[in-house]
Structures are given as C-alpha cells and as structure tokens.
C-alpha positions in Angstrom: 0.0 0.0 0.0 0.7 3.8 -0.1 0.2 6.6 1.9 -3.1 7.9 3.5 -4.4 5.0 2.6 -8.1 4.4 4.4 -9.1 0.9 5.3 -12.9 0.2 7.0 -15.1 -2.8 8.0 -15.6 -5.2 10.8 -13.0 -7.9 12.1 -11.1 -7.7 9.1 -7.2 -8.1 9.3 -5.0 -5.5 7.3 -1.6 -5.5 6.6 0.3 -2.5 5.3 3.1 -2.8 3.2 5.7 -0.4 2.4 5.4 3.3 3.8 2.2 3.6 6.4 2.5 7.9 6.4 -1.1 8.4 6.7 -2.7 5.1 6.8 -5.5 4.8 8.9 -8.0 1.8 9.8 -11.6 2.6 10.5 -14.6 -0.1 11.9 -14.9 -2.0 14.4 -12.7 -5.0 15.4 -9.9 -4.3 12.5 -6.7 -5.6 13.1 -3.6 -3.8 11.8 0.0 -4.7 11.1 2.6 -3.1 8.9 5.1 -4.5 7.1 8.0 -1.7 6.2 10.2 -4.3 3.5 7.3 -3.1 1.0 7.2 -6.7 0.0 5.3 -9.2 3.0 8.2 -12.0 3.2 11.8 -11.9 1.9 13.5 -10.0 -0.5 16.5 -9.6 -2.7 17.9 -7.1 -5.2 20.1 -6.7 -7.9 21.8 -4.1 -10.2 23.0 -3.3 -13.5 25.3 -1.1 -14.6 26.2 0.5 -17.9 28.3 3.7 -19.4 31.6 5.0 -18.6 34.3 3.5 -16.8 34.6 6.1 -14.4 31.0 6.7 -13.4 30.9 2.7 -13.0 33.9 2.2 -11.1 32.9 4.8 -8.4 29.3 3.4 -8.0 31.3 0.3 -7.1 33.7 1.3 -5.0 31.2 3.6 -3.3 29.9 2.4 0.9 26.2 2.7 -0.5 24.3 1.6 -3.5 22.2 4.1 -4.9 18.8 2.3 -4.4 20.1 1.5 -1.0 20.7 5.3 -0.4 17.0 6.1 -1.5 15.7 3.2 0.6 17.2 4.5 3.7 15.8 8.0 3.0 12.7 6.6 2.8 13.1 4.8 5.7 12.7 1.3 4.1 15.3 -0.6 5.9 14.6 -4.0 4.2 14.7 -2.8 0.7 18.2 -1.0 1.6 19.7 -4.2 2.9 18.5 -6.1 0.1 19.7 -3.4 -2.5 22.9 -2.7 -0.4 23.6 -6.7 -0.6 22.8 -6.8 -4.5 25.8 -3.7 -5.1 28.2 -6.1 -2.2 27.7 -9.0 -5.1 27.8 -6.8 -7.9 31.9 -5.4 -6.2 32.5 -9.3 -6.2 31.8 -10.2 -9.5 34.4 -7.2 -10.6 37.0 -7.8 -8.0 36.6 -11.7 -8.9 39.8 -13.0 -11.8 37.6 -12.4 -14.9 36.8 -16.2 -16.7 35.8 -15.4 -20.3 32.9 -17.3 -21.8 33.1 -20.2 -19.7 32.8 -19.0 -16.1 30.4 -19.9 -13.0 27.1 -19.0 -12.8 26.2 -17.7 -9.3 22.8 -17.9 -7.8 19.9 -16.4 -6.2 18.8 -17.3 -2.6 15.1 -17.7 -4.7 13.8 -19.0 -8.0 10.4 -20.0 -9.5 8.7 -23.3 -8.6 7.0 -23.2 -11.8 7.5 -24.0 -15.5 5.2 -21.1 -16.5 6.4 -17.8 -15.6 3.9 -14.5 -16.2 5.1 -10.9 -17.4 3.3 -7.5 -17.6 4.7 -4.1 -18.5 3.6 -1.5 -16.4 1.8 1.6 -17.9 4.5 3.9 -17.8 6.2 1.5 -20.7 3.6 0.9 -22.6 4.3 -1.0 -25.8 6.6 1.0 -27.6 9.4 -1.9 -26.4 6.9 -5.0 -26.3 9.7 -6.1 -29.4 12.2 -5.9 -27.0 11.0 -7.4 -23.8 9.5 -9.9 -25.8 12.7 -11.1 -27.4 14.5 -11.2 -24.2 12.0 -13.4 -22.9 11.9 -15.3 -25.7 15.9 -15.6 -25.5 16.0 -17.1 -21.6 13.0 -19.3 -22.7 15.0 -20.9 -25.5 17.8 -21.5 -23.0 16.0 -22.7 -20.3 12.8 -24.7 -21.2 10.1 -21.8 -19.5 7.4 -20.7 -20.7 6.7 -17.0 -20.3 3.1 -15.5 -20.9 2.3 -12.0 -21.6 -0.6 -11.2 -19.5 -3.0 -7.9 -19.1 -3.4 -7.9 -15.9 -0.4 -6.7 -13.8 -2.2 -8.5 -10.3 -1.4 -11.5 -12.3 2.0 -11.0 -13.3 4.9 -12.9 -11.9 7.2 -10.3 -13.2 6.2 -6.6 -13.8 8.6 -4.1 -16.2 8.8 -0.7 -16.2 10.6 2.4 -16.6 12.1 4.5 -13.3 14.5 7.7 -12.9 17.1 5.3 -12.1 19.7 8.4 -13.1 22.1 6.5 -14.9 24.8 8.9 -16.0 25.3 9.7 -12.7 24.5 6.6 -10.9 25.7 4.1 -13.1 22.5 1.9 -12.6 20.7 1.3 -16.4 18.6 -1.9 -14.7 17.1 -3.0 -11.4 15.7 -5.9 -10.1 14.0 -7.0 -6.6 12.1 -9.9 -5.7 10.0 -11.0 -3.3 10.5 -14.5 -1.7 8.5 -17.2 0.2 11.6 -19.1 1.6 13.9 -20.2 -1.2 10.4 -20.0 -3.6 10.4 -16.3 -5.4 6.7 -15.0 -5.3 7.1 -12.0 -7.4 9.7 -9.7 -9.2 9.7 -6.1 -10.1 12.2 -4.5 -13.1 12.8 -0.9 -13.3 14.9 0.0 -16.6 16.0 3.6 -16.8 13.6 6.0 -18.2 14.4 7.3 -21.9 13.2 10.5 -20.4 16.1 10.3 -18.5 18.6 9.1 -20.2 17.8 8.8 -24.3 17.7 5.6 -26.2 19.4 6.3 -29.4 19.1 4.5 -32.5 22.6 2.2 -33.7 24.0 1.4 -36.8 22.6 -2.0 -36.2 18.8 -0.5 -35.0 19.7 -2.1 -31.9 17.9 1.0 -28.9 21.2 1.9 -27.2 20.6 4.0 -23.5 22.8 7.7 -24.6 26.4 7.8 -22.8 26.5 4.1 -22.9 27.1 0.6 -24.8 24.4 -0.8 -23.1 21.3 -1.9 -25.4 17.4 -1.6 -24.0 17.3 -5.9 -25.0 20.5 -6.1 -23.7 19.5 -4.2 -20.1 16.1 -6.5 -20.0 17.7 -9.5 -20.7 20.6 -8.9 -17.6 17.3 -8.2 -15.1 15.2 -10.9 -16.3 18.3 -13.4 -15.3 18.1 -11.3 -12.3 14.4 -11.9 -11.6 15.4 -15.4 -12.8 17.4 -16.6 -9.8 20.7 -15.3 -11.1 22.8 -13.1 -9.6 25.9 -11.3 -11.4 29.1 -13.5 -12.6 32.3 -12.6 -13.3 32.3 -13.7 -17.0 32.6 -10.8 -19.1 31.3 -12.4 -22.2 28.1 -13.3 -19.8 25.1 -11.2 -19.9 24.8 -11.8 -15.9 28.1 -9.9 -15.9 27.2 -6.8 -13.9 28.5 -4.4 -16.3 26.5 -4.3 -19.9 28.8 -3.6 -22.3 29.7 -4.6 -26.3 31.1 -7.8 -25.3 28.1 -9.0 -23.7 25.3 -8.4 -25.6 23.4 -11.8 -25.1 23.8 -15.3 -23.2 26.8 -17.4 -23.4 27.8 -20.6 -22.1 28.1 -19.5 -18.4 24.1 -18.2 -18.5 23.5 -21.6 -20.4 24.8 -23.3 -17.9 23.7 -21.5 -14.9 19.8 -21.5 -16.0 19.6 -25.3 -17.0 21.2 -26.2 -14.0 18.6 -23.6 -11.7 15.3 -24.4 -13.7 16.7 -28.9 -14.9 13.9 -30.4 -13.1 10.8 -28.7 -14.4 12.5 -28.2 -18.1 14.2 -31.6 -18.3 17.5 -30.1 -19.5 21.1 -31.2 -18.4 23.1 -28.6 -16.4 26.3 -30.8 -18.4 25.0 -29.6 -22.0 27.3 -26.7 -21.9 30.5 -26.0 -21.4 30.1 -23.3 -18.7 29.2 -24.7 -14.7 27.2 -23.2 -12.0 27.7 -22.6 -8.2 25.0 -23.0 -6.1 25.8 -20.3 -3.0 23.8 -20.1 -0.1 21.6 -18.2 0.7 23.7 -16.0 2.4 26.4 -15.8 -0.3 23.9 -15.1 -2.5 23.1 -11.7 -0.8 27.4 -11.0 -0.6 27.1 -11.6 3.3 30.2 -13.7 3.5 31.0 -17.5 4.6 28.0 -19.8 4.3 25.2 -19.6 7.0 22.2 -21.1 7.5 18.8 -20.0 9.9 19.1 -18.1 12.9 22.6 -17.4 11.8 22.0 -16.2 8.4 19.1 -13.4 9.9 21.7 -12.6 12.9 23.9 -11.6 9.7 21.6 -9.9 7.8 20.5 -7.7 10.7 24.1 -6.9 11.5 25.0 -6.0 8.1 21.8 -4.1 8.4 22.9 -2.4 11.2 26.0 -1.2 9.9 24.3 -0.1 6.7 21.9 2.4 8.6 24.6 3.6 11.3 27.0 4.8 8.1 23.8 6.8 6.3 22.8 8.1 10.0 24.0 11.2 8.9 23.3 11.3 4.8 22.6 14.4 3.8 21.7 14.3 -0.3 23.3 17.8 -1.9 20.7 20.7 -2.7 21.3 19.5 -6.4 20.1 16.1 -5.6 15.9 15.5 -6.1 14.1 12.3 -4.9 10.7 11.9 -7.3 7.9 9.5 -6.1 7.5 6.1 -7.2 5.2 5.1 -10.2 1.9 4.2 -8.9 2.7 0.3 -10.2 5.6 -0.1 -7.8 4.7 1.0 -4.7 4.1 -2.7 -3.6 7.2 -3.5 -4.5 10.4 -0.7 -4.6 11.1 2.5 -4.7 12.7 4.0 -7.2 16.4 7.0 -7.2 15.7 9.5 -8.7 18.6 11.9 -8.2 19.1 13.9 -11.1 21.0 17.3 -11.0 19.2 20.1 -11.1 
C-alpha cells in the first residue's frame, strides 16, 4: 500500500506494506499490522550497470548503493539491505579474476517453482518496447525450457517491467531488479529500466535501442534483469550477460548463462546442467546476498540484521546535496520498490 491509505469494516485483518504515512484503519474489530520491507516476506535485489568506466567504477567502489541510499531515505530498511547486498555481489563479481565465456554462474537465494512464468509491462512502458522485452523473454526461454506468458493484468504478473528515474549517468544503474521471496520459492519480481526521459535511447547502426552515454542496449539491459528476476545473480564472466556491467562484449547469453539457467530451472524443463560447457555454483543463501562465509537459519538473519545495522549507522548522517531531487514512485511499484531518482538540477 501507499500513503493515506483508508481501510474500514468489521474484524477484518489488514496488513500495510511499504510506507504507512497516513494510513488509517476505520470499523470495528480491525486488526492492523505493517510491514516496512514493502514486500510481506523476503527479498533480494540486484543491479546493472552500464556507461563509462569512471561513473561505473565509483558506483562500485562507493559504501552505499544508490537504491540503498534512496531506501534508507525513505526509511525502508529491508529494501536497503536487500539493494545494499545486490551492489556487495555486484563489487564481487568485478573484484573476482575475470573467466571469459566459460565461467560460474552464481545464484539467487530464490527462484520460480514453476515452469510457466507470467510478465506484464507497467503503464509507464507501454508498448513501444513489447519487441524488446518480448525477445529477451523469448531468449531465456530458448535456454532454459520456461514458458513466459504475456498477460494484461499486472495483479497476475509474476514479473512486472517498467521504466524508473534510475539516473544513470550519474548513478551508473541502467537496470534494477528485486524480488519478493517465500523461503527459497520467489513469489514476485519487479524490473525498473532507466527512463528514456532520463537518459535517451538512441538508435545504432545495427537498429539495436542503445541507453545515450552508454554501450548498453534496451534488449540487452532487460535480458541482464530478467536473469536477475530469474534466480541469477551477477558473474564474473565478461562475455556473460549476468556480468554486472552491460557492455559490447556482452550483448546476449553465453555458455556461463546456459549453464547456470539449466542447472537452476533442470527439473521442471528436463534439461542437463552438463549440455554446456560453462558450470554453476550454487551459494547459499547467504552468499547469494554478498554476506560472507555460508550460513544457515538463525545465523543467516543474525547476519543480515548486522550488516543491516551497519548499513543504517553509516547513512545516520546522509545528507543528499541541494542539487540532488528524490521523485515519487510510479503508482505500479509502490508494492514492491522504490525507485532514485537523483538527477542534478
């Protein structure tokens, strides 16, 4: 839910997700809980990052992701940690010794339990780029055995697209994905791709959409986030298009993506993890989310809270510049993540 949101009846039970500003329960015998993550169970996130070396290279080497950043200023904790863990895999994968087209995959602490996986493109899209989405889809379904449906109805979409001011020149973020997780079993997935009101897709020699200031294609940018939303996190194969930095030498799947998706999705499609040459590393959980040495349970949360913890006690006194503006979300997301917006004035 939103803000100012009004709720009335008798006995019912209402759970608020996201920010509560506002939010009031009328009736008798109404129950209320609120549930700041935005997302009612677990959740992940990943990035993607495209344009020049420089404006890369600091968002990685920087103490806070700029989703994180946002989160925190909006006071949702669990969506910072989540994004915050997504950048901490994303600085692994480019610290890790680069294995050209035939590297591991790493994985997700979540992926689908089903064979038949639903997408909708939120209104702000529209379906100028249906082609491209499409296509994507229709690339990951050829190498894994899914089957993804285009549906109308966004309540019934597994995955949702969309544009957001994810400010990429500045930021370095062109893509990002977060899911929402019942245990290991994802439940839900939300893709924001940057805006081509903020940042121009221009035209190639090869027709190929290309976001301005980078080498990053719009197929390209959905296809890296739909492995995301997938169960796969970012690799350190360059030639992979789970590699997190788009750029002209991965424009597409190679073996490594192969690999990793047959070997996440083998038992529903009936494919062999051994058909390629590439191999996949299952992490735990807690790898998965760049938390360190494998841990399991009460452990794993203890972890998470810490890292948590330290997050929110280095942004305790974040101050965005005057230049910096934070827009609101798109009506479309607010059940699942916030989207930067911090564009210079």
């Amino acid at each position: 839910m939103g803000r100012n949101d009004v709720f009335s009846g008798t006995n019912t039970n209402v759970t608020v997700y996201g920010n509560s500003t506002g939010d009031t329960v009328s009736g008798s015998g109404n129950k209320e809980s609120f549930d700041p993550s935005g997302y009612g169970g677990s959740s992940g996130g990943s990035y993607g990052f495209a344009g020049p070396q420089s404006v890369v290279q600091a968002a990685l080497g920087s103490n806070i992701g700029s989703i994180a950043q946002y989160d925190l200023s909006q006071g949702n904790q669990t969506g910072a940690a989540a994004a915050e863990a997504g950048l901490q895999n994303a600085q692994t994968a480019a610290s890790a010794l680069a294995s050209s087209g035939a590297g591991a995959s790493v994985l997700e602490a979540a992926q689908w339990d089903s064979p038949l996986i639903t997408w909708n493109l939120a209104s702000n899209m529209g379906s100028q780029y249906n082609s491209e989405v499409a296509q994507a889809f229709a690339t990951w379904a050829a190498a894994s055995g899914i089957t993804f449906e285009e549906v109308s109805n966004s309540a019934q979409a597994d995955i949702q697209l969309g544009f957001g001011d994810l400010d990429t020149a500045t930021s370095g973020v062109v893509g990002y994905t977060s899911y929402q997780a019942n245990g290991a079993q994802m439940t839900s997935a939300n893709i924001e791709l940057e805006d081509p009101n903020q940042d121009a897709l221009v035209s190639g020699a090869n027709g190929q959409l290309t976001y301005s200031g980078t080498a990053a294609t719009l197929e390209q940018v959905i296809q890296h986030e739909i492995g995301h939303a997938l169960g796969l996190a970012d690799d350190s194969d360059p030639n992979s298009i789970m590699y997190y930095e788009l750029t002209a030498n991965n424009p597409t799947l190679d073996s490594t993506d192969i690999a990793g998706i047959q070997a996440l999705y083998a038992a529903m499609s009936g494919s062999s993890a051994g058909t390629s040459t590439g191999t996949s590393a299952l992490t735990s959980s807690t790898q998965a989310w760049g938390l360190g040495s494998a841990q399991t349970g009460s452990t794993e949360t203890s972890e998470v809270d810490r890292q948590l913890s330290l997050l929110i006690s280095s942004m305790a006194s974040f101050n965005p510049p005057s230049s910096a503006s934070f827009t609101p979300s798109q009506a479309w997301q607010i059940d699942h993540h916030a989207v930067l917006a911090a564009s210079a004035a």
